[in-house]
Backbone as CSV, one residue per row, in Angstrom:
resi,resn,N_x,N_y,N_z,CA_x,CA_y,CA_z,C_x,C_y,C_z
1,UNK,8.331,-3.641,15.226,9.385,-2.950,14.512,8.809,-1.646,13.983
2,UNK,9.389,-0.528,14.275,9.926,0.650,13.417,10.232,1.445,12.385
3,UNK,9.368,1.359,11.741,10.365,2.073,10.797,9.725,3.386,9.732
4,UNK,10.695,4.582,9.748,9.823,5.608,9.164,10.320,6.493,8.231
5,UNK,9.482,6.407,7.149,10.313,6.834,5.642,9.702,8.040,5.328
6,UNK,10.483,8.673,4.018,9.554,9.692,3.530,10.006,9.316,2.641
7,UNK,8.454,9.582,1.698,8.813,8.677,0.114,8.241,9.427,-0.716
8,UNK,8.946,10.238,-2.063,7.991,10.884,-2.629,8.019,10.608,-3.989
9,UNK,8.978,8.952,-4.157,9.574,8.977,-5.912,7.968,8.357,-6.114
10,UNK,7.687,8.300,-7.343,6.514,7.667,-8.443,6.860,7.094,-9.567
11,UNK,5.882,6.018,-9.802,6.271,5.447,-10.822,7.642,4.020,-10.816
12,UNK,7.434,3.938,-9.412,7.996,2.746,-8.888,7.674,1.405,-9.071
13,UNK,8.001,0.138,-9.627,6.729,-0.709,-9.689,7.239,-1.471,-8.138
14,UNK,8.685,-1.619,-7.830,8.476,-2.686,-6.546,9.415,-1.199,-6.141
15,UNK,8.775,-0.962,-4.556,9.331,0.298,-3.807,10.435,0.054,-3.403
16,UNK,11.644,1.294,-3.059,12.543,1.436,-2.752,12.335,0.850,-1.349
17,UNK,11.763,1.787,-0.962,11.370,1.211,0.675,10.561,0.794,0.777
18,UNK,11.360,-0.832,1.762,10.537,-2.024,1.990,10.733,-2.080,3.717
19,UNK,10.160,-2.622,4.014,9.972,-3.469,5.564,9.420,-4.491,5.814
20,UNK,9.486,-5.359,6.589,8.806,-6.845,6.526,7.327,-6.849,7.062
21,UNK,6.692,-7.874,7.138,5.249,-7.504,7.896,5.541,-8.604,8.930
22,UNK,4.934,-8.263,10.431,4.961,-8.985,11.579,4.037,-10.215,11.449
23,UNK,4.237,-11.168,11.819,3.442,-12.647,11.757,2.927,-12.609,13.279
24,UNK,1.682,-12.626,13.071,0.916,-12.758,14.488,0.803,-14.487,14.811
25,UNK,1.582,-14.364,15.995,1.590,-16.448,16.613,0.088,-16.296,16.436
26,UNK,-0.557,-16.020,16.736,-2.018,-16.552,17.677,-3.124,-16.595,15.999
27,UNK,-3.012,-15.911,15.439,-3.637,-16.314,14.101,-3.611,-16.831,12.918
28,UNK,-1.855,-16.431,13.030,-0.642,-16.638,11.617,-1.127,-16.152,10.386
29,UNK,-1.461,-14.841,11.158,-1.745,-13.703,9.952,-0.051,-12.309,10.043
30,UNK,-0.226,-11.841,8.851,0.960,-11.135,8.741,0.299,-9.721,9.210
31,UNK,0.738,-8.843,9.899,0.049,-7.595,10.309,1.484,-6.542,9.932
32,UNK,0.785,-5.339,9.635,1.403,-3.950,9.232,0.604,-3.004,10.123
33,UNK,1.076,-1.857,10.451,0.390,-0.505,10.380,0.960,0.800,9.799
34,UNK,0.722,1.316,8.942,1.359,2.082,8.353,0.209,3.347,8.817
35,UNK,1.159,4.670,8.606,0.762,5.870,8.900,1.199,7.037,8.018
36,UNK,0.569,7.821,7.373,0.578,8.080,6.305,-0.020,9.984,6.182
37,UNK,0.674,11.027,5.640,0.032,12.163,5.780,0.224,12.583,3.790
38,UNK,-0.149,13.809,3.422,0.160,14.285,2.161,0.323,15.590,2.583
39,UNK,1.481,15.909,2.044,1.739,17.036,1.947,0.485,18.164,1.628
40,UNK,0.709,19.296,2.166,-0.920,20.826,1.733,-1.042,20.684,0.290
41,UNK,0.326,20.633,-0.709,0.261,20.969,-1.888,-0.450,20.030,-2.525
42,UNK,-0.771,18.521,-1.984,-0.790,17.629,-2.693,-2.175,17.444,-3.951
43,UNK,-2.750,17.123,-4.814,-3.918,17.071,-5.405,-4.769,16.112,-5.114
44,UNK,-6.005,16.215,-5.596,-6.914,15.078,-4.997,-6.547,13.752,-5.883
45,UNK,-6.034,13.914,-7.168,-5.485,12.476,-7.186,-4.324,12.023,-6.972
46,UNK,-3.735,12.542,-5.531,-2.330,12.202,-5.499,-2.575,11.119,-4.019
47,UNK,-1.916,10.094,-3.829,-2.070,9.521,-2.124,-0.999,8.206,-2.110
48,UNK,-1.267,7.378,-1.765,-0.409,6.112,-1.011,-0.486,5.226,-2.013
49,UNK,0.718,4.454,-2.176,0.776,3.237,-2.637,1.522,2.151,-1.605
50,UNK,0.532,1.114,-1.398,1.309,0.314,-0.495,1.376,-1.117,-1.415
51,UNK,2.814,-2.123,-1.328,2.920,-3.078,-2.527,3.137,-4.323,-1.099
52,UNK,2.410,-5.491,-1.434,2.358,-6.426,-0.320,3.350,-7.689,-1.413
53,UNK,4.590,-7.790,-0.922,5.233,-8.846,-1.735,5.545,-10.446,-1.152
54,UNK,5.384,-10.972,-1.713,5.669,-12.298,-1.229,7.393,-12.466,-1.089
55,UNK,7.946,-13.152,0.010,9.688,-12.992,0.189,9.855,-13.655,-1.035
56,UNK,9.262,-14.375,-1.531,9.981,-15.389,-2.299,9.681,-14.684,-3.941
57,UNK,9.015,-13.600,-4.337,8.773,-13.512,-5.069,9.147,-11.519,-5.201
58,UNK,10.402,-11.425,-4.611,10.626,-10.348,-4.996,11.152,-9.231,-5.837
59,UNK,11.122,-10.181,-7.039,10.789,-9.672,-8.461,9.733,-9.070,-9.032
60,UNK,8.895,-8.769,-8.053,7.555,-8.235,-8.519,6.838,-9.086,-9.641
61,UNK,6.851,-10.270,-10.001,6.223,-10.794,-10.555,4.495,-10.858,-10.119
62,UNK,4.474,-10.976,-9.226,3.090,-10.983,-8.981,2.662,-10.137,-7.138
63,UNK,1.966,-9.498,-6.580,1.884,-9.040,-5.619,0.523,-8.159,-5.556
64,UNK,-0.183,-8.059,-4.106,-1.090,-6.956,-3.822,-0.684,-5.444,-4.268
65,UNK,-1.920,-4.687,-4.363,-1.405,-3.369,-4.352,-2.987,-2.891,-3.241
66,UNK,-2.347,-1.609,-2.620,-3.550,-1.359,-1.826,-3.302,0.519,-2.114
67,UNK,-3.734,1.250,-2.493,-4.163,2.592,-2.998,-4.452,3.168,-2.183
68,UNK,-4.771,4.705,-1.732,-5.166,5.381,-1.057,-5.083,6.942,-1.450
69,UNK,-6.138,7.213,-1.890,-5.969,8.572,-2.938,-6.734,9.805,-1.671
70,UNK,-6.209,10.753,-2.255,-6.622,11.675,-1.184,-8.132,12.240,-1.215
71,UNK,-8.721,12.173,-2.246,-10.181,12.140,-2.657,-11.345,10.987,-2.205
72,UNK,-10.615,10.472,-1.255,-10.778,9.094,-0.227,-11.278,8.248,-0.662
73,UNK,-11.021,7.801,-2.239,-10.818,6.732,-2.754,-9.686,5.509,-2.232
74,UNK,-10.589,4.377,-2.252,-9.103,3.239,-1.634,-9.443,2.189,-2.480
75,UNK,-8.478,1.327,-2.918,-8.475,-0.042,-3.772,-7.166,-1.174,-3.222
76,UNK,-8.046,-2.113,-3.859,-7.002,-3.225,-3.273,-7.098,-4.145,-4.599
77,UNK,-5.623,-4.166,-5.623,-5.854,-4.657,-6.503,-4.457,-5.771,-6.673
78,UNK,-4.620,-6.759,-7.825,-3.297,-7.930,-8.046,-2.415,-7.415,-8.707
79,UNK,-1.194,-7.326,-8.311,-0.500,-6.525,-9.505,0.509,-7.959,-10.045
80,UNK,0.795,-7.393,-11.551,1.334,-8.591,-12.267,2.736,-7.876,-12.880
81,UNK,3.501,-8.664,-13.304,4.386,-8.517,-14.249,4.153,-9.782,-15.069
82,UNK,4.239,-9.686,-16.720,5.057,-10.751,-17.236,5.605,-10.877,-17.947
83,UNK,6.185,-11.918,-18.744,7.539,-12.710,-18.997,8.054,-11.247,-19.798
84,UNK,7.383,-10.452,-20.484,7.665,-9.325,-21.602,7.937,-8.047,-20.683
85,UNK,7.966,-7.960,-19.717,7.781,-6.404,-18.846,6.971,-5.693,-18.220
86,UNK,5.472,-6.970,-19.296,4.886,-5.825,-18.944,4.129,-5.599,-17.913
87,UNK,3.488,-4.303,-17.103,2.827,-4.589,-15.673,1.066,-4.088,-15.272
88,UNK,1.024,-4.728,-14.892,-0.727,-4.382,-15.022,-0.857,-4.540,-13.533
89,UNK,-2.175,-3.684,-13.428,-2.727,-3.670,-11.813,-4.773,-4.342,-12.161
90,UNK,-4.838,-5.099,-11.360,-6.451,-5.373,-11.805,-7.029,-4.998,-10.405
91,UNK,-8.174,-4.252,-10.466,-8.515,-4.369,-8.975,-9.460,-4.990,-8.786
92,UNK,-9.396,-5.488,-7.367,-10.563,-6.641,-6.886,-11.450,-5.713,-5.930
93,UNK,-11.179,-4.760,-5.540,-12.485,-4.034,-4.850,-11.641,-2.440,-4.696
94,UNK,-12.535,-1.641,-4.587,-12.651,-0.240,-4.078,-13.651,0.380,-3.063
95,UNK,-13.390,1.094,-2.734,-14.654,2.128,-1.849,-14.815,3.395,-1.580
96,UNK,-14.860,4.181,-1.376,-15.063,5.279,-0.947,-14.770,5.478,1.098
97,UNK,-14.082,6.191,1.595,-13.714,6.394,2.973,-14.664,7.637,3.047
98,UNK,-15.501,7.097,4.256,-16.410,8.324,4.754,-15.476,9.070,6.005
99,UNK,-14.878,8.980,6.339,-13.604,9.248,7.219,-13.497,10.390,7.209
100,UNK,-14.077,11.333,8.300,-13.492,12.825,7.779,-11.701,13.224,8.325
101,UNK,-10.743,12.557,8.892,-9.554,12.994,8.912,-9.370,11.844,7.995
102,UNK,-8.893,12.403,6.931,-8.492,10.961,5.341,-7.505,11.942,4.819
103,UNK,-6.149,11.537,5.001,-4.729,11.382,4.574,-4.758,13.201,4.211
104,UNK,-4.546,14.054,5.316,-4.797,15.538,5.611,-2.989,15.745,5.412
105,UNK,-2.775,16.804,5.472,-1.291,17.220,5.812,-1.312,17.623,6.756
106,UNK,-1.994,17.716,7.496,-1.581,18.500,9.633,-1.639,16.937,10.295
107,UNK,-1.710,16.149,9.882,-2.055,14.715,10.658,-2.174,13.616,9.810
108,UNK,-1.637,12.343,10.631,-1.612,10.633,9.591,-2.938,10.679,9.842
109,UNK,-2.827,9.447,8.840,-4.112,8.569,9.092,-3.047,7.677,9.001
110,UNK,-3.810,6.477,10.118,-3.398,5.323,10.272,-4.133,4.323,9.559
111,UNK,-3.530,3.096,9.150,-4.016,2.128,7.874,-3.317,0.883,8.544
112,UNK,-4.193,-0.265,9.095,-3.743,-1.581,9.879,-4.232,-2.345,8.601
113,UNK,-3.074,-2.771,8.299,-3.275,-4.402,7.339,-3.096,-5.630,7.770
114,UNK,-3.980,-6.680,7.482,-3.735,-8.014,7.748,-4.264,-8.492,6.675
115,UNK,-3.352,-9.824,6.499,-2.914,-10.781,5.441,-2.742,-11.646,5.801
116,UNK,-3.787,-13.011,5.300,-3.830,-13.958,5.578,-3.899,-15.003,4.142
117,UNK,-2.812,-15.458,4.135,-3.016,-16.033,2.805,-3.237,-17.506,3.164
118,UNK,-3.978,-18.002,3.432,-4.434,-19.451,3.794,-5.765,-20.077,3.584
């Protein structure tokens, strides 16, 4: 499946635009590929937010978050809501992308996710 957005709201906690993730038979892992550019103007702390939700839990109560800053910082953290509103992100790892085409405005970078919650 298809599908291709331009997204520039912030400060979203569960995104406007959603799409499902493909279930691979042969592993019964969920796979994405997303592709991703920033605008020339953009700043080095401006880049991607991608939100991994569970169907059943699409209240944002609880879900992945995976980051991608243009200073080629990347994180993959738990994001929470609770019972009060309120929302927190914790992260479980970061890194640094030695990548020299990393989220340019003349060209994507491509970003393959798999999710295996088992």
């Amino acid at each position: 499946m298809f599908t291709q957005m331009t997204i520039v709201e912030r400060g979203e906690w569960i995104p406007a635009g959603r799409f499902p993730l493909e279930l691979d038979g042969l592993t019964g892992a969920c796979l994405a590929v997303i592709y991703a550019k920033l605008p020339l103007t953009a700043a080095d702390t401006d880049g991607i937010l991608i939100r991994l939700l569970d169907g059943s839990r699409l209240d944002g109560s609880a879900m992945y978050t995976i980051t991608a800053v243009k200073n080629r910082e990347v994180a993959i953290s738990r994001s929470f809501r609770d019972s009060n509103g309120e929302e927190t992100d914790k992260q479980q790892m970061g890194a640094i992308s030695n990548s020299r085409r990393w989220l340019e405005w003349e060209r994507y970078t491509g970003f393959w996710i798999v999710y295996n919650s088992g």
